[in-house]
KOLFI-866316 format. One record per residue: x, y, z of N, C-alpha, C in turn. Coordinates in steps of 0.05 Angstrom, whole numbers. Atoms other than C-alpha are relative to their C-alpha. Example, Ala and Ser with C-alpha at 12.3 -4.5 7.8 and 13.67 -1.06 7.14 Angstrom:
% residues 2
    neast   nnorth      nup   caeast   canorth     caup    ceast   cnorth      cup
       18      -24        0      246       -90      156       18       24        0
      -16      -24       -1      273       -21      143      -15       22       14
% end
This chain:
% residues 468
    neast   nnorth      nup   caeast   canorth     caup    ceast   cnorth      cup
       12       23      -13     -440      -155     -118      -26        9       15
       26        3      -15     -515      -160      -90       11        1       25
        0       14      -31     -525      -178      -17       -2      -25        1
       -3       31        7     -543      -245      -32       25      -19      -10
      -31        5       -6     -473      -254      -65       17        2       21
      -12        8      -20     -441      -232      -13       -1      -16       25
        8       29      -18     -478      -277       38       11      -24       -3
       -7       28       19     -464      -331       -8       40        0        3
      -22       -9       -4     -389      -303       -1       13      -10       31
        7       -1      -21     -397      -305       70       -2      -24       17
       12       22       -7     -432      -369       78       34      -17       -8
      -26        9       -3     -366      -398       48       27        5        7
      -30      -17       -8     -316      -365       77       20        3      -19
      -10        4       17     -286      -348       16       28       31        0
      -31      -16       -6     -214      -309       24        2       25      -20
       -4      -14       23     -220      -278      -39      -12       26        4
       16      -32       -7     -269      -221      -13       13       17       24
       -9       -6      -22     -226      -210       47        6       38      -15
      -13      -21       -7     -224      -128       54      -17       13      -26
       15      -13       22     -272      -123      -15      -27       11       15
       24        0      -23     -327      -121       43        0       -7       17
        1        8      -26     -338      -128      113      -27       -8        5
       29        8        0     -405      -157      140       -3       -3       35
       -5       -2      -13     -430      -144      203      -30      -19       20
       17       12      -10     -475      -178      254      -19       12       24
       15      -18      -12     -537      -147      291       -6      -17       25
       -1        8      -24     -539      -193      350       23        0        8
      -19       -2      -17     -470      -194      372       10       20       -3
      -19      -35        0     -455      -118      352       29      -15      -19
      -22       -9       13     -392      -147      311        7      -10      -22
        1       10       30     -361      -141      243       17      -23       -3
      -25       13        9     -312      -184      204       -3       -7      -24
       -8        7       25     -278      -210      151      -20      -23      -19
       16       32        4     -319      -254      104       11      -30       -5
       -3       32       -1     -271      -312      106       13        0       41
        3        8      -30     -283      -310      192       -6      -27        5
        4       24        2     -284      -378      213      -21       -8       17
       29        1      -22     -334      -364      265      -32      -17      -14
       33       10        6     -412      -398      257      -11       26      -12
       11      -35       21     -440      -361      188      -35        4       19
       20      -13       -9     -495      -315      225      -23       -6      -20
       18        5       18     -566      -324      197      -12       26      -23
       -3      -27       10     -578      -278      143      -18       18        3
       11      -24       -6     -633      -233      166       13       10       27
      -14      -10      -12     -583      -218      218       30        9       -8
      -26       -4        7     -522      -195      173       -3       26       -5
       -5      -11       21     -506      -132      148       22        6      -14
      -22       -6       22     -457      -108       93       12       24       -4
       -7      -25        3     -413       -54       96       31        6      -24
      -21       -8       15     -359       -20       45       31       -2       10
      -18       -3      -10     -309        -9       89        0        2       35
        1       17      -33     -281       -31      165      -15       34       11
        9      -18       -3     -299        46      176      -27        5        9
       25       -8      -18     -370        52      168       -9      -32       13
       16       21       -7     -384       -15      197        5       18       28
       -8       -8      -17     -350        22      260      -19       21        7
       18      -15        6     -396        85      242      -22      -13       11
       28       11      -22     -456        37      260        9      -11       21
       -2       12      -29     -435        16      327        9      -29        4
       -1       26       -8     -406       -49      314       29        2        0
      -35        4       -5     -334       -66      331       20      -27      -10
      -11       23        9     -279      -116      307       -2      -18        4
        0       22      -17     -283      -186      314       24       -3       13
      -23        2      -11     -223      -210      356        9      -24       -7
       -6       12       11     -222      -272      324       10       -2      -32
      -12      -12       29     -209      -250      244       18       19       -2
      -12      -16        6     -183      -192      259       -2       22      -35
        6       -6       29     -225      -154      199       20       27       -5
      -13      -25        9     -182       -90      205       27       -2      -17
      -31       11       14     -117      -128      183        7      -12      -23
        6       15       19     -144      -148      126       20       17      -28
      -12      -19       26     -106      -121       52      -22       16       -4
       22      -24        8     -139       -63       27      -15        2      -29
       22        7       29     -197       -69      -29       23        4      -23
      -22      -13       27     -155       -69      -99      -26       24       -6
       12      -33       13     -210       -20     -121        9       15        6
       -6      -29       -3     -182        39      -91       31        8      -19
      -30        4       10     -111        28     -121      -18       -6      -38
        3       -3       27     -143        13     -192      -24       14      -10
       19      -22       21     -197        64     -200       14       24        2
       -7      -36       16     -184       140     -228      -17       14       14
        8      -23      -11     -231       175     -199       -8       11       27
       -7      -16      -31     -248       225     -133        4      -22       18
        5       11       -9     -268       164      -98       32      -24       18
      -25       17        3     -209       114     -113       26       27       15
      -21      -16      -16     -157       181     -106       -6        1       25
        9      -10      -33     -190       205      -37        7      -22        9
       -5       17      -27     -178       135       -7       33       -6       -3
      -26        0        6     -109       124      -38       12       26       26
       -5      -24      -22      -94       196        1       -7      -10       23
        2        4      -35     -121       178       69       17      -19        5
      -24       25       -8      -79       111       69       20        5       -4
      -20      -15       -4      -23       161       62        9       12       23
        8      -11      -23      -47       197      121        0       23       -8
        2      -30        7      -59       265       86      -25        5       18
       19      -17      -11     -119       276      126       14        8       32
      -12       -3      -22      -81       265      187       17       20        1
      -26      -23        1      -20       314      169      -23       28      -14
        6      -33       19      -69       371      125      -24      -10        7
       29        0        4     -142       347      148      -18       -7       -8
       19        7       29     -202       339      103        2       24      -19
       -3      -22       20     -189       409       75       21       -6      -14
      -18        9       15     -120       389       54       -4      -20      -20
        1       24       16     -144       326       26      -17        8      -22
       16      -18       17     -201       362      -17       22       27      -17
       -8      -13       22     -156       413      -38       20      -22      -27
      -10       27       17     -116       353      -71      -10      -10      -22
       16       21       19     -169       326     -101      -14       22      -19
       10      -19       17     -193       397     -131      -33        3       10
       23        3        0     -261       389      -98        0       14       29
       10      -19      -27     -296       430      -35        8      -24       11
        0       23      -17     -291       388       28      -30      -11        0
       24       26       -3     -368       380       27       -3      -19      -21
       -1        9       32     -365       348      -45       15      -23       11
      -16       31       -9     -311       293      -22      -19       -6       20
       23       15      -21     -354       283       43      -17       -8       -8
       12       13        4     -404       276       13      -11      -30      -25
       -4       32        7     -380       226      -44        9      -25       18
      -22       15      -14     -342       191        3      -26      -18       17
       16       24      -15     -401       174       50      -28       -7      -17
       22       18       29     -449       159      -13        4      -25       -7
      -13       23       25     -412       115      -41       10      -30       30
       -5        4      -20     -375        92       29       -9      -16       24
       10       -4      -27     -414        97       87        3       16       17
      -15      -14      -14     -364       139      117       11       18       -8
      -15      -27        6     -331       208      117       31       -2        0
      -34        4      -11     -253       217      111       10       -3       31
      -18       -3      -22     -245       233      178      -14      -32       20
        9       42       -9     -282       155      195       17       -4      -11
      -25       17        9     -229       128      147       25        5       14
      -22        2      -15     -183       155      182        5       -8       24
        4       17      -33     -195       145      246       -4      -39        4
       -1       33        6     -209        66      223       25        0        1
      -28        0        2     -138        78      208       18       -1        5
      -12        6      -34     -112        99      270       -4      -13       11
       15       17       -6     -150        57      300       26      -38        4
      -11       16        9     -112         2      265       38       -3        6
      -34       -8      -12      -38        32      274       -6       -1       30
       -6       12      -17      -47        34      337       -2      -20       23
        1       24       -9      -66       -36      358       32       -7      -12
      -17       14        6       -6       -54      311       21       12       14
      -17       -2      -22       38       -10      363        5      -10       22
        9       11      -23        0       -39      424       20      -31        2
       -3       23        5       19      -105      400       28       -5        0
      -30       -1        5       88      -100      379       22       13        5
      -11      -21      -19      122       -45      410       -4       10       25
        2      -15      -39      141       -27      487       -4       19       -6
        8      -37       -1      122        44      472      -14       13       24
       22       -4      -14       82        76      528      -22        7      -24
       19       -2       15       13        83      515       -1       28      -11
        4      -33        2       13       164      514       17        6      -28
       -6      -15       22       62       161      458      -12      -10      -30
       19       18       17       22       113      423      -14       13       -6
       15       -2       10      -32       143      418        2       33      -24
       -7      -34       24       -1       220      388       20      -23      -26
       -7        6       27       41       167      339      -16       -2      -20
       33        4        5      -28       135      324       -2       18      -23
        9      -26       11      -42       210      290      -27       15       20
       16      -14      -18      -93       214      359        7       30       15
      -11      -28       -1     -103       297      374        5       -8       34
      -10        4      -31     -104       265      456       -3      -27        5
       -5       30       -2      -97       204      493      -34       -3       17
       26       12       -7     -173       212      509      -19      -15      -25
        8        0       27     -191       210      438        6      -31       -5
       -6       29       -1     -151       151      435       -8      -22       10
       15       28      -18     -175       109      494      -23        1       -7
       33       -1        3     -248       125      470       -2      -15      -31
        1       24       29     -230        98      395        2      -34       10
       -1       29      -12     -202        40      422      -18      -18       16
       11       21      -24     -247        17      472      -31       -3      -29
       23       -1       19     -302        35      415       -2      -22      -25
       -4        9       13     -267        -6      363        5      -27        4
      -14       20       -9     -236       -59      395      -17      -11       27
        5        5      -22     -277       -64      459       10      -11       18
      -27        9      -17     -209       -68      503       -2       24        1
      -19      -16      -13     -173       -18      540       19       -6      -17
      -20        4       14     -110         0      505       19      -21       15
       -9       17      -23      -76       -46      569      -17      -22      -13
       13       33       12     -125      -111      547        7       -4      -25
      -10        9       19     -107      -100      481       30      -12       -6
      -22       17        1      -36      -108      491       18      -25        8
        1       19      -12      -37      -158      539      -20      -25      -16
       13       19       21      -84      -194      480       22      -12      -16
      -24        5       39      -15      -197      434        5      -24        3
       -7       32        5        2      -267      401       25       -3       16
      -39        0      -13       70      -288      435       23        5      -12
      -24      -10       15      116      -262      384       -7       29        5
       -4      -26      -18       90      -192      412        5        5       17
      -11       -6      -29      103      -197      476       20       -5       -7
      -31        8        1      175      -226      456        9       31       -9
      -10      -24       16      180      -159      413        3       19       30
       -6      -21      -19      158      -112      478       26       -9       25
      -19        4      -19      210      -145      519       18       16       -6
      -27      -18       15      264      -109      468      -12       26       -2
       12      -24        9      262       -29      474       -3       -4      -36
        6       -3       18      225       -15      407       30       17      -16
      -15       -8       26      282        33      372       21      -25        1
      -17       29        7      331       -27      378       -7      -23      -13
        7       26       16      296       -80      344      -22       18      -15
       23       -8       21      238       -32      300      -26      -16        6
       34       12        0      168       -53      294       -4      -10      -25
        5       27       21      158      -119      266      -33      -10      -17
       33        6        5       97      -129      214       -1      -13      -25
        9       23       17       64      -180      172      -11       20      -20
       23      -17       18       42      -143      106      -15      -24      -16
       23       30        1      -19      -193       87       -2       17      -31
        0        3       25      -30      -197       15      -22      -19       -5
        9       22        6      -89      -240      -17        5      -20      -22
        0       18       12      -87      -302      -48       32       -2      -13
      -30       -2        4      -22      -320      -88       19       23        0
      -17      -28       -5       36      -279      -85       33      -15       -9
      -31        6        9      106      -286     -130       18       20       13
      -16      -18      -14      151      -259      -91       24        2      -19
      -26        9       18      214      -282     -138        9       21      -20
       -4      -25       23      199      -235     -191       -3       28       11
       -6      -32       -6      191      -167     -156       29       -5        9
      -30      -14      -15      252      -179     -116       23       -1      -14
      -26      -10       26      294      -193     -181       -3       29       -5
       -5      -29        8      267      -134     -206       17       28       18
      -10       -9      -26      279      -100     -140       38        2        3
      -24        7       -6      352      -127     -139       12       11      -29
       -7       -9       27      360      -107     -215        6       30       -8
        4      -32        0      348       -38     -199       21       12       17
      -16      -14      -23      383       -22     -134       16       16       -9
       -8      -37        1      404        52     -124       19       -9       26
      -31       12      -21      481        34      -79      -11       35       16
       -6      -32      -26      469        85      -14      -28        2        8
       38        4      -18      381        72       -6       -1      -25       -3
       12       24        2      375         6      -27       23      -28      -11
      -24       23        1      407       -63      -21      -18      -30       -5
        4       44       -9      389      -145      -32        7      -14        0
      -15       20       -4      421      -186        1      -17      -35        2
       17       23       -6      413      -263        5       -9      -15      -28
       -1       17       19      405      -323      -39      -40        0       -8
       29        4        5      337      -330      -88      -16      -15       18
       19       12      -23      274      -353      -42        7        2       27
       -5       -7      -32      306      -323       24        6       30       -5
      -15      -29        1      332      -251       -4      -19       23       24
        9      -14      -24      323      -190       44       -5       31      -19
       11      -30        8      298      -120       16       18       21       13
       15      -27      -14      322       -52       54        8       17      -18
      -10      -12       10      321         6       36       -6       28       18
        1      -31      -15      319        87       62      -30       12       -2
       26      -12       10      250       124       61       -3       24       11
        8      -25       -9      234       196       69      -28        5       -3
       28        0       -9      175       207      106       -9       26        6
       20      -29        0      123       267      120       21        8       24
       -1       -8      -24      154       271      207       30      -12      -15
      -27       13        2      230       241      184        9      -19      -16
      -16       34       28      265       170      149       -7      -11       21
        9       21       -8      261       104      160       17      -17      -11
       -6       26       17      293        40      137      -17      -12       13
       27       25        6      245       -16      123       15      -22      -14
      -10       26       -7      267       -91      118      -24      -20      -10
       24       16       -4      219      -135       78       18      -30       -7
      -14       22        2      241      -210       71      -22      -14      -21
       14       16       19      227      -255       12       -8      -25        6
       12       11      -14      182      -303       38        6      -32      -13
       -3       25       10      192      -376       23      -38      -13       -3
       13        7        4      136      -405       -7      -43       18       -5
       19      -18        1       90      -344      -15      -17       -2      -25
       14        3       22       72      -362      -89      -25      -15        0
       25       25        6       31      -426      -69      -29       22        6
       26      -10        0      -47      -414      -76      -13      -10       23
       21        3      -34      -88      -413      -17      -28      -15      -12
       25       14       12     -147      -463      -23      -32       16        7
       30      -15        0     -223      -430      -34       -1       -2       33
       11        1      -12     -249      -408       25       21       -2       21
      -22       -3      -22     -188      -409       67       15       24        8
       -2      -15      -16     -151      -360      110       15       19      -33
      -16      -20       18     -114      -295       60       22      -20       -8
      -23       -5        5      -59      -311       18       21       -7       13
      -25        4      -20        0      -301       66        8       31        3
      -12      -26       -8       47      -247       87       26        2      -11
      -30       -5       -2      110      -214       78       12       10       24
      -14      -13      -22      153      -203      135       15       19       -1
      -17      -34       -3      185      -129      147        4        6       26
       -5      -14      -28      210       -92      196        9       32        0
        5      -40        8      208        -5      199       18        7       29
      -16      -12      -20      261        27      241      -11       29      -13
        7      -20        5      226       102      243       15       13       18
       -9      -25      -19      254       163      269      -18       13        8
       29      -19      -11      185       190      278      -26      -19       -5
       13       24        9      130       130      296      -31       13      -14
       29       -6       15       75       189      267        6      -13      -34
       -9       11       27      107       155      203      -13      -33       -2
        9       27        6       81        90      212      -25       -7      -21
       20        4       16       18        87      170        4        6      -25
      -15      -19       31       50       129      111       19      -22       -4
      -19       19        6      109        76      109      -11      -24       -5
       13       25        7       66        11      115      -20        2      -31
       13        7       25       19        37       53       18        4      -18
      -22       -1       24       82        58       14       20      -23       -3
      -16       31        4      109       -14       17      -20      -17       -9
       32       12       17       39       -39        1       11        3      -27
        0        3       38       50       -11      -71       15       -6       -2
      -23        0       15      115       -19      -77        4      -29        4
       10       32        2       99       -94      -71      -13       -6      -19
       26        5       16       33       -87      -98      -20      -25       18
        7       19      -17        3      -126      -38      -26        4        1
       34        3        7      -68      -102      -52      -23        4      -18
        4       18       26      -69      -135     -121      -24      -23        5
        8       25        1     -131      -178     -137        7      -16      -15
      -16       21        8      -96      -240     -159      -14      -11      -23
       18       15        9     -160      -275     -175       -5       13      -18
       14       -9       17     -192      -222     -220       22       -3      -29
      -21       -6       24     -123      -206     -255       -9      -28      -13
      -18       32       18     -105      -282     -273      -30       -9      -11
       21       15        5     -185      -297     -288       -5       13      -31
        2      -17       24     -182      -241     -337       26      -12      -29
      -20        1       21     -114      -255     -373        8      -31       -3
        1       29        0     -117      -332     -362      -14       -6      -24
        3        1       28     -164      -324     -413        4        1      -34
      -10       -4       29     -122      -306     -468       15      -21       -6
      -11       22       14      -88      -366     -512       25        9       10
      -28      -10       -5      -24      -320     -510       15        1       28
      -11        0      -22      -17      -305     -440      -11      -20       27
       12       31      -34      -50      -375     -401       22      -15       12
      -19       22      -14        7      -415     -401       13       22       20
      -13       -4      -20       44      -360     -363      -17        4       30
        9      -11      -20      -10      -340     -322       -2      -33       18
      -17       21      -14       -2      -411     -302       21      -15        9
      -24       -1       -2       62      -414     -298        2       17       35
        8      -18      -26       56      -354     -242      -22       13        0
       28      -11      -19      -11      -344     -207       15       24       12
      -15      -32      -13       -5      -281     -183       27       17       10
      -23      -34        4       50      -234     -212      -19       14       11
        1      -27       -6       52      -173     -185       10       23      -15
       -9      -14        9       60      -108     -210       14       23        8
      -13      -18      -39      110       -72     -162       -7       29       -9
       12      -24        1       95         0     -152       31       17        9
      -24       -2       -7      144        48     -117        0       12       34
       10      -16      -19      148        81      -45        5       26       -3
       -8      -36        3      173       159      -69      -10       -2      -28
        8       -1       30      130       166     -138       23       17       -8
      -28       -9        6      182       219     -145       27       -9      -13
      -20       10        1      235       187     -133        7      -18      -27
        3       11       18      213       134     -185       -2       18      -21
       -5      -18       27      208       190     -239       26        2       -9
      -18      -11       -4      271       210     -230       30      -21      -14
      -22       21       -5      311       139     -227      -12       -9      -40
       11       10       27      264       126     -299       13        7      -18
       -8      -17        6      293       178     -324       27       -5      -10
      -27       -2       13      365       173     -322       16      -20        4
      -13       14       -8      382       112     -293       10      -13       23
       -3        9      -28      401        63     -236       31        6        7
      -35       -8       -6      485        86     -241       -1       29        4
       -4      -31       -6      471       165     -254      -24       -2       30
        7       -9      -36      422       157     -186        8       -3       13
      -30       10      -14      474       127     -155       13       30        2
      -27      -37       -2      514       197     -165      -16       12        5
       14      -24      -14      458       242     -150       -3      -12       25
       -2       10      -35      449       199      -80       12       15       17
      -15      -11      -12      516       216      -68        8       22        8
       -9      -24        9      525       275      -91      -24       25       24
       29      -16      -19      456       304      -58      -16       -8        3
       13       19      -15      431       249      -20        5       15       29
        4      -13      -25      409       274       51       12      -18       16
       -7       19      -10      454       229       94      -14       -6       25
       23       24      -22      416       185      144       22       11       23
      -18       -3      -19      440       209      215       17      -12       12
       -3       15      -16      447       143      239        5      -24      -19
       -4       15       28      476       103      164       -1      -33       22
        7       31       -5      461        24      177        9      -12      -31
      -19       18       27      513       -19      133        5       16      -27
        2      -11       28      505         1       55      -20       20        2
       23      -20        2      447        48       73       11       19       13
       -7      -19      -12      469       115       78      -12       25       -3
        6      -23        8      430       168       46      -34       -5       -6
       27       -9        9      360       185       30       -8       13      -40
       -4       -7       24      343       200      -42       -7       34       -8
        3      -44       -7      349       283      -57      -22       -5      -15
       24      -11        6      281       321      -64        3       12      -29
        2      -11       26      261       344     -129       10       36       -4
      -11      -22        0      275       416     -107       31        1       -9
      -21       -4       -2      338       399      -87       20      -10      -29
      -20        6       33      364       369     -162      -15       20      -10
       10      -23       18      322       422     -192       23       26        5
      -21      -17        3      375       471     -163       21       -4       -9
      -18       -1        9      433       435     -166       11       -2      -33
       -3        5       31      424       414     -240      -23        6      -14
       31      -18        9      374       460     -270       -6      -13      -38
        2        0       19      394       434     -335      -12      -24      -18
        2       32       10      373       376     -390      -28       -7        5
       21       17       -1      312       336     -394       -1       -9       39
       -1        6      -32      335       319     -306      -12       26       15
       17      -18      -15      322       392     -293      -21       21       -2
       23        6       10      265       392     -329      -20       -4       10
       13       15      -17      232       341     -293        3       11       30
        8      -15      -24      248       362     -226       -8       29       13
        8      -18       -4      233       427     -231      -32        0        5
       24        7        2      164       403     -257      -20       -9       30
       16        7      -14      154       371     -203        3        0       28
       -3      -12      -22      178       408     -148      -22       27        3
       22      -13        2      131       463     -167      -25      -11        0
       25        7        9       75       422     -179      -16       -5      -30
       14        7       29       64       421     -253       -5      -25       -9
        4       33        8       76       343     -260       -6        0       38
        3        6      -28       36       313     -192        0      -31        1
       -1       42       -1       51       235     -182       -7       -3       30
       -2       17      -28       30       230     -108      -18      -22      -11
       25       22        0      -33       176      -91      -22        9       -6
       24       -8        3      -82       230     -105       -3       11      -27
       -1      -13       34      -58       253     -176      -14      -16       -9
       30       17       22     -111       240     -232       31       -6      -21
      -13       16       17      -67       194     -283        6       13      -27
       -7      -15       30      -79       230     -350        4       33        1
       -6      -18        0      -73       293     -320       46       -3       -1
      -32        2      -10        1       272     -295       15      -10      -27
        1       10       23        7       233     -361       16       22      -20
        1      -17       12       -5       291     -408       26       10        8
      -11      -20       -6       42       334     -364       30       -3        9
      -31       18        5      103       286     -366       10       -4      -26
        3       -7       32       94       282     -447       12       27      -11
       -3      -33       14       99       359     -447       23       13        6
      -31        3        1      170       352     -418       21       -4      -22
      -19        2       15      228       363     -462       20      -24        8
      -19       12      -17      272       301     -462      -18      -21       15
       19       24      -14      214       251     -432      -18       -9      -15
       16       17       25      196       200     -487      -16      -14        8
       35       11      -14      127       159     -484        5      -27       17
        0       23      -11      164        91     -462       19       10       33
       -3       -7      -25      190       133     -397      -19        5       20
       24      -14      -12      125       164     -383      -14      -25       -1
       16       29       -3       93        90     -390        9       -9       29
       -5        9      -27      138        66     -332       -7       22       22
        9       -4      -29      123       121     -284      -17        5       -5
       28        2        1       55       116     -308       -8      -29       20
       14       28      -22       54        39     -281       15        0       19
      -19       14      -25      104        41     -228        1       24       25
       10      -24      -23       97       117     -192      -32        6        2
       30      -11       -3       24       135     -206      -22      -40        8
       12       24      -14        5        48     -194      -20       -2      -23
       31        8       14      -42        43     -261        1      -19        1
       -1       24       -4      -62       -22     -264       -2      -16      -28
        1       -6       21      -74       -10     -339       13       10      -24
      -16      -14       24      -18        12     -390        7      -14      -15
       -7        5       20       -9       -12     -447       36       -4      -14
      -31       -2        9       69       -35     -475       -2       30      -25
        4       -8       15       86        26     -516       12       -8      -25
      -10       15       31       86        14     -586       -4      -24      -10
       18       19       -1       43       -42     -581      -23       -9       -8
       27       10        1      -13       -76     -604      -19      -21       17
       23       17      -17      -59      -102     -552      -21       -9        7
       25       -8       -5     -116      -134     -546      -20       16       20
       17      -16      -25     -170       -98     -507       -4      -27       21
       14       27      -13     -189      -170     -480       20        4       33
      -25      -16      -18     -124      -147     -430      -12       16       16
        5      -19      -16     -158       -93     -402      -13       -9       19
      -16      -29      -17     -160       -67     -343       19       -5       11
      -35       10      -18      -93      -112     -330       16       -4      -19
      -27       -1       36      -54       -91     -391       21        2       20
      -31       -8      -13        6       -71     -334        5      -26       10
        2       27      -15       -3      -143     -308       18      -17      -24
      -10       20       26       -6      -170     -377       32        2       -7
      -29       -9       -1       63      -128     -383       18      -16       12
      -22       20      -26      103      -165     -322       -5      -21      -19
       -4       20        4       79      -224     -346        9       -6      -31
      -27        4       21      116      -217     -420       29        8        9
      -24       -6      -18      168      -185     -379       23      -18        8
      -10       22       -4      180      -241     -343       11      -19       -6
       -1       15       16      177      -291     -392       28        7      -14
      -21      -11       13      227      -249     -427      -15       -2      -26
       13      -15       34      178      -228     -486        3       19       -3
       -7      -28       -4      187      -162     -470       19       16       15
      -24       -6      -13      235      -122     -451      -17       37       15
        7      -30      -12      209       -61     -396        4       -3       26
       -7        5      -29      225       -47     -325      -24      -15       16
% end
């Protein structure tokens, strides 16, 4: 998009760009979302930035009315392949936070000045701006929703002190961490009344434009692994949880199937909608790592519009794509994990759970275990096509985090004994997130691309095809 587009974007407050760009304003110092409802600024007073990051980089701070930081996160980064797309995928992990920018560069196979300097080419901003946007962001959503003191806020955050902290904040937000919390809607303050580990930290994951909720959470419910994951609750109310092993500890996470999340939001009006969740952490430096690993495993920062404008076009797949506006293509939160379950099954994971599942200290109903590390089945069952795979990828030979390159991981799942091409397709679209795979054994048009995994669900669905 020009600048002129996006003005024009801008000028209509159009929902659809929410988080594809931020735009910022040189008389009031601040950015926001471009469907802000505020008076559109005149345009030799706008500028346009990539990300909430470097708009922050030039000295301008959030609006407090849009709230541009809360916005879903560009689908580009989630559907491109290269350094660019990986590197941001990784920070919204928090690898820079836990290993740095050297960690995150060694990841990506590149020096740290080489990522820095794609990052703020392309960008505006360096990893350690994205991250800090990041923090930034976590911890308003603590401020807000959790009694926590501020001091522990700000080391959950991933802040190295609580000066660092009050100086982001006041920089970003132009509040005191105290004004900001005392800003929260009234369902935060209701939250800080309850100590936080007793009720978890409650959060809206925003999604744009339509959103089928119906069909992930079949799938979701189709799958369930008895001891991490459960769904309870009748179609158009069902409840999600399940166990998560995190970088600092676990977690259960709580998302709710939203009633009425499919309808389409009219041009130019506020995002989409949300899903409601809720994250009981044992360690709140986990918070940012758990909220983007429910992102994919949703797929909540899916463009709706591009997908369905692309595959609407085909004769074959219009009626469904009108049928459901925006399927999704769920993802997973443990790429791992998802290898693993592809593999052999939702009854034999069930027995490895049990068998050498890490039990949760503190089990909550049907949730009792954590799903075992790839080490840990690589010892106990070295054998077969299972200890195969986790050997692979307990050493590193197969890499499925958010920063693995696709055809490298691809290739090196293929070259597994015992891991046929319609295995390596699913945790091609569902651990690694392509947005692009092809049914195997298929003939497809290209006209599909770059939402052949879309086009997938939606024969899926239908029941044309038969794939997870």
């Amino acid at each position: 998009m020009d600048e002129d587009t996006r003005y024009e974007a801008v000028r209509s407050r159009d929902a659809r760009f929410d988080g594809a760009f931020f735009f910022a304003v040189e008389t009031t110092g601040i950015y926001c979302r471009p469907s802000c409802p505020a008076v559109t600024p005149k345009r030799h007073n706008v500028r346009f930035f990539a990300t909430a990051a470097a708009a922050q980089g030039s000295g301008f701070r959030a609006c407090r009315r849009c709230r541009p930081d809360a916005v879903p996160g560009s689908a580009e980064w989630n559907a491109r392949a290269d350094v660019v797309g990986r590197a941001m995928r990784l920070i919204g992990d928090g690898v820079v936070d836990r290993e740095g920018v050297a960690g995150l560069a060694a990841r990506l196979g590149y020096s740290a000045r080489q990522v820095q300097r794609q990052l703020t080419a392309e960008l505006g901003a360096g990893p350690v701006a994205l991250a800090r946007a990041q923090r930034a962001h976590t911890a308003r959503v603590l401020l807000q929703t959790t009694g926590l003191p501020v001091t522990e806020i700000a080391f959950a955050a991933g802040f190295a002190s609580v000066r660092q902290f009050n100086d982001t904040v006041r920089a970003v937000y132009a509040a005191t961490p105290s004004e900001l919390r005392a800003a929260a809607p009234g369902n935060g303050r209701a939250a800080r009344r309850t100590p936080a580990p007793a009720v978890g930290i409650p959060l809206r994951l925003a999604h744009r434009g339509p959103y089928q909720a119906g069909p992930v959470f079949d799938l979701l419910q189709r799958e369930a692994v008895a001891g991490i994951e459960e769904v309870t609750g009748t179609p158009g109310r069902r409840v999600y949880r399940r166990t998560l092993r995190l970088p600092h500890g676990t977690a259960i996470a709580t998302v709710h199937e939203r009633p009425g999340a499919a309808r389409t939001a009219p041009r130019g009006a506020h995002p989409g909608g949300w899903l409601d969740a809720r994250l009981h952490l044992t360690d709140h430096r986990d918070l940012t790592t758990a909220v983007q690993r429910l992102r994919r495993l949703f797929d909540l920062d899916s463009d709706p519009y591009a997908v369905d404008e692309r595959l609407g076009a085909d004769p074959r797949l219009a009626p469904l794509v009108a049928a459901r506006p925006g399927l999704r293509s769920p993802g997973a939160v443990d790429p791992e994990e998802l290898a693993v379950r592809a593999l052999v099954g939702s009854a034999e994971a069930a027995r490895l759970v049990q068998r050498y599942g890490k039990r949760l200290d503190a089990p909550c109903g049907s949730l009792t275990h954590v799903f075992p590390e790839p080490a840990t089945l690589a010892a106990a069952e070295p054998d077969g096509p299972l200890g195969a795979l986790t050997a692979a990828l307990a050493d590193g030979t197969v890499r499925l985090d958010p920063g693995a390159d696709r055809d490298d991981a691809h290739r090196a799942l293929l070259a597994l004994p015992g891991l046929d091409t319609r295995t390596a397709a699913v945790i091609r679209v569902r651990a690694l997130g392509d947005p692009d795979v092809a049914p195997p054994g298929a003939d497809v048009p290209d006209t599909w691309r770059p939402w052949r995994s879309y086009a997938l669900r939606h024969l899926c669905v239908a029941g044309e095809w038969e794939f997870p």
